[in-house]
N, C-alpha and C positions, 0 to 999 in steps of 0.2 A: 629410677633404675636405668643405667645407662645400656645399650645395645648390647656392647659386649660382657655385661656380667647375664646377662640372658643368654649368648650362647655359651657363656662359661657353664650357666646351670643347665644348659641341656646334653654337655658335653658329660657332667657328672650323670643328672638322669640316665642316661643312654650307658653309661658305664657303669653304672651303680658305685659310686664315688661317695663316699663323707668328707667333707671339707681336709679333715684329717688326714685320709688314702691320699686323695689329690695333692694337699702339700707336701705329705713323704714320697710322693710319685715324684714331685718336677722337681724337687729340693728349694724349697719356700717354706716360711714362715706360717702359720695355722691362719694367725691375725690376717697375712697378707691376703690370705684368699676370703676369708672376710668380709674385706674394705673392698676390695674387688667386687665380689659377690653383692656387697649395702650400696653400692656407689661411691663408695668416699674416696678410694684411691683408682688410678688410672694404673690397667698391669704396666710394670716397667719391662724392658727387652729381655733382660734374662726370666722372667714369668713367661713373655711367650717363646721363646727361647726352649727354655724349660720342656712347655707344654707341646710344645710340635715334635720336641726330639722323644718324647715318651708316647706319644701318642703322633706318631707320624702321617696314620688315615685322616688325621682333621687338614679340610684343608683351610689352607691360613686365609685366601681369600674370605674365605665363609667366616674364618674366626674372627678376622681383623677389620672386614665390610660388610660381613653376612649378604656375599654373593655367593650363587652357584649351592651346591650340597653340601651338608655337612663333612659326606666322609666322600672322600676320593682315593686313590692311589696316588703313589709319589708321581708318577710320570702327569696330573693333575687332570687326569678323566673322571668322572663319576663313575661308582663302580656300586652294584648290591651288595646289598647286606653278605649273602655267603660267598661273596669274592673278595676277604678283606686277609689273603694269606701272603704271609714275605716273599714266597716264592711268586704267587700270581705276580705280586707289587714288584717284583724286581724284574719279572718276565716281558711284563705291561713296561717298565721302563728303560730295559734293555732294547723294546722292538719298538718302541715311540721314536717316530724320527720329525716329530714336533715339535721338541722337545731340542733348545740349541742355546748352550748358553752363550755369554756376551763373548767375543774370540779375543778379548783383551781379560779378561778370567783367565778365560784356558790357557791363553797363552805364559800368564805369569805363575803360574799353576804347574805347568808344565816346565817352565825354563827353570822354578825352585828344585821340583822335583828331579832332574835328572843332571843338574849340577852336579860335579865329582865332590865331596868332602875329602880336605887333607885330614881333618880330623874323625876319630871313630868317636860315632855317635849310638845311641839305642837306636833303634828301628823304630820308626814310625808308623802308625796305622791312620790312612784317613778315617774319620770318625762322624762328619760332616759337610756337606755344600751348601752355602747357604746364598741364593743370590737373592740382590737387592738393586730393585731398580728404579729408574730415573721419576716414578709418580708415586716411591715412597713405600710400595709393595714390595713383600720380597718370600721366595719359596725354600722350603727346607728339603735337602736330599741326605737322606741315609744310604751309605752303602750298603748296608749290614743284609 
């Protein structure tokens, strides 16, 4: 059994998860979490993809190298058990000034976003940040 299908199964424990819940959770296949779970398949990006955007307290370090705690806040401190609420998590990541992402992100990020359109388009919502960095790791930000 490979490292991370053990913290997959402690992610379910700790959530009380049937393989079932968790694949109608991240939108994957039953089998998928499975072969994951037996060792036979490696999760693919949208599996963890998936799994970090419905469950945003796992932190990915932990998930992806089993460093650090399991559950953290998005701004990626270790946080208790009864401090796992969107407000704390957005609070904790609004006042984190550790927290900086790469300034060639922000900045393309920024020059999309505030480009005039000659055309009318629907409104946008961000919905994600996901950065990835140069040793292959990468962290998920929910605005929400």
């Amino acid at each position: 059994m490979s490292d991370f299908s053990q913290r997959l199964k402690e992610i379910m424990t700790s959530k009380s998860l049937s393989i079932k819940e968790l694949s109608e959770n991240i939108g994957v296949q039953r089998s998928g979490v499975s072969h994951i779970l037996n060792g036979r398949n490696k999760p693919s990006m949208a599996f963890i993809v998936g799994l970090t955007e419905r469950y945003p307290e796992i932190s990915t370090q932990w998930l992806l190298h089993g460093k650090g705690a399991m559950i953290t806040n998005v701004s990626g401190r270790q946080i208790t058990d009864g401090d796992t609420s969107v407000t704390h998590k957005r609070q904790a990541l609004e006042s984190d000034t550790n927290v900086t992402p790469p300034i060639e992100l922000v900045g393309e990020v920024l020059k999309k976003a505030t480009q005039p359109s000659t055309q009318k388009q629907p409104e946008k919502q961000l919905k994600q940040v996901i950065l990835i960095y140069s040793d292959g790791s990468f962290e998920s930000f929910d605005p929400r």
